[in-house]
C-alpha positions as CSV (number, residue, x, y, z in Angstrom):
1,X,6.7,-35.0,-22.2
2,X,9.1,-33.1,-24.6
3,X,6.2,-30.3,-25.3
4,X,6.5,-29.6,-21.0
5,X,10.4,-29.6,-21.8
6,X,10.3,-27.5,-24.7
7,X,8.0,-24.7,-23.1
8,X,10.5,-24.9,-19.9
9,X,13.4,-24.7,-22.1
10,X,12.1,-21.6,-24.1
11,X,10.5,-19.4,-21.4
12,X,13.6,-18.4,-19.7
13,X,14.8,-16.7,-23.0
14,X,12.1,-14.3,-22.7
15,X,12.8,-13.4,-19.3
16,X,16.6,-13.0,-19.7
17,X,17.5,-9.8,-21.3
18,X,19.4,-10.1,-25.2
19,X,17.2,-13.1,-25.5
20,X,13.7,-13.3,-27.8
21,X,11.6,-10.6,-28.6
22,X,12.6,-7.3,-28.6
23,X,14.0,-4.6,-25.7
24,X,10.5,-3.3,-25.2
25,X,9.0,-6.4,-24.5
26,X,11.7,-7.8,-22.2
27,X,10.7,-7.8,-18.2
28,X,13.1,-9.8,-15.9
29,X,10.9,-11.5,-13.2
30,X,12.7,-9.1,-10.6
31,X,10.9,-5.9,-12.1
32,X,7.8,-7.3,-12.4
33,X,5.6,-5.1,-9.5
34,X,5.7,-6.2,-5.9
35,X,3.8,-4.1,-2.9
36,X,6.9,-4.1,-0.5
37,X,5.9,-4.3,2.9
38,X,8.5,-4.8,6.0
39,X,7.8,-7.6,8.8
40,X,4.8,-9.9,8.9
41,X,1.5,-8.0,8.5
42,X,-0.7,-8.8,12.2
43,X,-4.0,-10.4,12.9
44,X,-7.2,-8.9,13.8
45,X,-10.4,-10.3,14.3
46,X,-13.8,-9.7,12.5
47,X,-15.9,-9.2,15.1
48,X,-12.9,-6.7,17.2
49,X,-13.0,-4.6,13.7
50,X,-17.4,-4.6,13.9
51,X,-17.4,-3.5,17.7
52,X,-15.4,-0.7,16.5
53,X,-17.8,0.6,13.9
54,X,-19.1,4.3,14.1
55,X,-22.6,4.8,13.4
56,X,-21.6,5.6,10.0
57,X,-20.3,1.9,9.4
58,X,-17.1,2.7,9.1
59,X,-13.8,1.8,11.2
60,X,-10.3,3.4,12.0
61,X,-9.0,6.1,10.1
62,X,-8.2,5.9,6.2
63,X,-5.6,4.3,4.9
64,X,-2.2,5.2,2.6
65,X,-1.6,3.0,0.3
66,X,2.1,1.6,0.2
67,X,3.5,2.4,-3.6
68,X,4.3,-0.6,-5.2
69,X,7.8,-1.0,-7.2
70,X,8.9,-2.3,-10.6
71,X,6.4,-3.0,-13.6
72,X,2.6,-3.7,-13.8
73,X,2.7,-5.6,-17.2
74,X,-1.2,-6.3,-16.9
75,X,-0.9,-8.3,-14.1
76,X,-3.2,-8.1,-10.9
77,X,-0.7,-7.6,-7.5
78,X,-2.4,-8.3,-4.0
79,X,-1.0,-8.1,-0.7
80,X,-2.1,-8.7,2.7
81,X,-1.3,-5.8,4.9
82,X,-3.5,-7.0,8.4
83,X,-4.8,-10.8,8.5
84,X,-8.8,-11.3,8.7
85,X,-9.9,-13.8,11.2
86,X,-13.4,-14.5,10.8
87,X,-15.8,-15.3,7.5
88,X,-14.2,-15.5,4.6
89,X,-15.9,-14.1,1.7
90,X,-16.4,-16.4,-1.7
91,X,-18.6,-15.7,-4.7
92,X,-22.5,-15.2,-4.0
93,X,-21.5,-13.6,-0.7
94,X,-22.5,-10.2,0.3
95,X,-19.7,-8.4,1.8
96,X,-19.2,-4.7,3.3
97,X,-16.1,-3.3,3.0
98,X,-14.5,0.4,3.3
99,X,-12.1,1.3,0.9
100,X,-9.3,3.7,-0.6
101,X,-8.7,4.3,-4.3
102,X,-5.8,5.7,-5.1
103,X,-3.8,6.4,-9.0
104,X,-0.2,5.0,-9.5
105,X,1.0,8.9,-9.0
106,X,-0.3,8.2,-5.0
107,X,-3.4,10.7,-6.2
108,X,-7.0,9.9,-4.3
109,X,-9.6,8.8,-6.8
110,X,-12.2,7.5,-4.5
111,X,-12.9,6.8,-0.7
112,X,-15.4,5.1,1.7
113,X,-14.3,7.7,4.3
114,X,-15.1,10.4,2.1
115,X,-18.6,9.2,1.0
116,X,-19.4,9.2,5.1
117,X,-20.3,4.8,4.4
118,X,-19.2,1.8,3.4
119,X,-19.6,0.0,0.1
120,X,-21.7,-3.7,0.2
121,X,-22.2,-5.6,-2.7
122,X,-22.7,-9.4,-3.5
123,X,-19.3,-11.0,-4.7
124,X,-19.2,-12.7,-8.1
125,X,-22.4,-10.4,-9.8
126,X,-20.5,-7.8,-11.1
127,X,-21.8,-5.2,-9.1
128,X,-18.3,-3.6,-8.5
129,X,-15.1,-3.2,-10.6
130,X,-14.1,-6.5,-11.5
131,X,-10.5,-6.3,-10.5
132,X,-11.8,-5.5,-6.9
133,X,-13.7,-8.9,-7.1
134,X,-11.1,-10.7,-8.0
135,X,-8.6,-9.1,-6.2
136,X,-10.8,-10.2,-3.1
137,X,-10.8,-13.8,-4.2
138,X,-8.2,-15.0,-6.7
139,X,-5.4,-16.2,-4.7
140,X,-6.5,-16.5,-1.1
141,X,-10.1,-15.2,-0.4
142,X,-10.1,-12.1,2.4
143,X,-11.0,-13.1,5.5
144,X,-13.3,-10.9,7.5
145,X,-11.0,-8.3,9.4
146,X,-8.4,-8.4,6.4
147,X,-6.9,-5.6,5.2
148,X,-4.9,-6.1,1.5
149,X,-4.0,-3.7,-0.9
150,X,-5.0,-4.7,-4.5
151,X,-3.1,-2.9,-7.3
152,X,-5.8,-3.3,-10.6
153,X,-4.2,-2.7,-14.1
154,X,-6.0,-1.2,-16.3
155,X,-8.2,-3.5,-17.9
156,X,-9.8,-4.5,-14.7
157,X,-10.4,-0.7,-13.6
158,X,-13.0,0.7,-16.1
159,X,-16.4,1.5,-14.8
160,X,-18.0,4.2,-12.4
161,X,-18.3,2.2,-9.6
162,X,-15.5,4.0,-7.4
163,X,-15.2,7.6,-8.9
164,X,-13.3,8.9,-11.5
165,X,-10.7,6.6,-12.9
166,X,-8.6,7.7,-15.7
167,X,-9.3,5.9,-19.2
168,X,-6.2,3.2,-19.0
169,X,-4.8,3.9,-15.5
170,X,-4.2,1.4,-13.2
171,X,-5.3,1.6,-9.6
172,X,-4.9,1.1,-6.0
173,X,-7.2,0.1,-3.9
174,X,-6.5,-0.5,0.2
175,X,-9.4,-2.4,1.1
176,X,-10.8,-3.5,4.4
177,X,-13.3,-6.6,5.0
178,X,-15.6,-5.4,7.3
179,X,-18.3,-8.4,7.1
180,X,-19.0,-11.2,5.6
181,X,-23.1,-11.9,5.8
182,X,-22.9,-15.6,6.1
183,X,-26.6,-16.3,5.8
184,X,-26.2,-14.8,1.7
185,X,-22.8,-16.8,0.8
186,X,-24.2,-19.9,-1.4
């Protein structure tokens, strides 16, 4: 009981500024990043997003992203910008999904649109960025029809699977579940 007190009693003086470790280090909770988004974010339904599918796959136009505020500190951010109702994706699923990439300086990196498909992939194999994967997953798995915009530090954006990402940049991604394939999740 007195090591939960002691651990209570010390974190706040690393959050409260003049307090532990030095001004560098120092990040009230307030300026830790947030995706600010105004209102509740609405509901659409898997199967309205599939009937609207061009014969490319894809669906709707592409997305901004909305710039997050305050500090990354190494942390993955996700936030839901349209509710999914319909499958909801877990690991060992294969999912489809169409995608914007974009830097922290708003710059486009990578796009489903732009590559004329979407990109499907099997959760949990490492197939994709791994920050993508568990942006997907981690706090509330995406429901098909979701769209959430997933801000990766930089540590969880390495690899070539969505174009050319700076060595140590993070990235924003504005993803869209299009399907969940049910008959693969297990």
């Amino acid at each position: 009981m007195q090591k939960s007190f002691l651990i209570i009693a010390i974190l706040p003086a690393f959050l409260i500024p003049g307090c532990g470790g030095n001004a560098a280090s120092r990040v009230r909770v307030s300026e830790l990043l947030e995706i600010p988004i105004s209102g509740k974010p609405p509901f659409r339904y898997e199967k309205e997003v599939r009937a609207q599918e061009k014969s490319n796959g894809l669906t709707g136009s592409e997305p901004k992203p909305i710039m997050p505020v305050g500090v990354l500190e190494g942390r993955l951010v996700e936030q839901v910008l349209i509710y999914g109702l319909g499958y909801v994706s877990e690991p060992g699923c294969k999912v489809t999904i169409q995608y914007a990439a974009f830097s922290r300086a708003g710059k486009k990196i990578a796009s489903s649109w732009e590559e004329g498909r979407p990109l499907t992939f099997t959760l949990g194999r490492g197939e994709v960025l791994e920050g993508l994967e568990q942006g997907m997953v981690r706090e509330e798995p995406m429901e098909g029809g979701q769209r959430r915009e997933i801000v990766i530090p930089s540590y969880l954006a390495q690899g070539e699977d969505l174009g050319h990402i700076p060595e140590g940049s993070s990235l924003i991604l504005v993803v869209d579940l299009l399907r969940v394939q049910v008959q693969t999740c297990g």
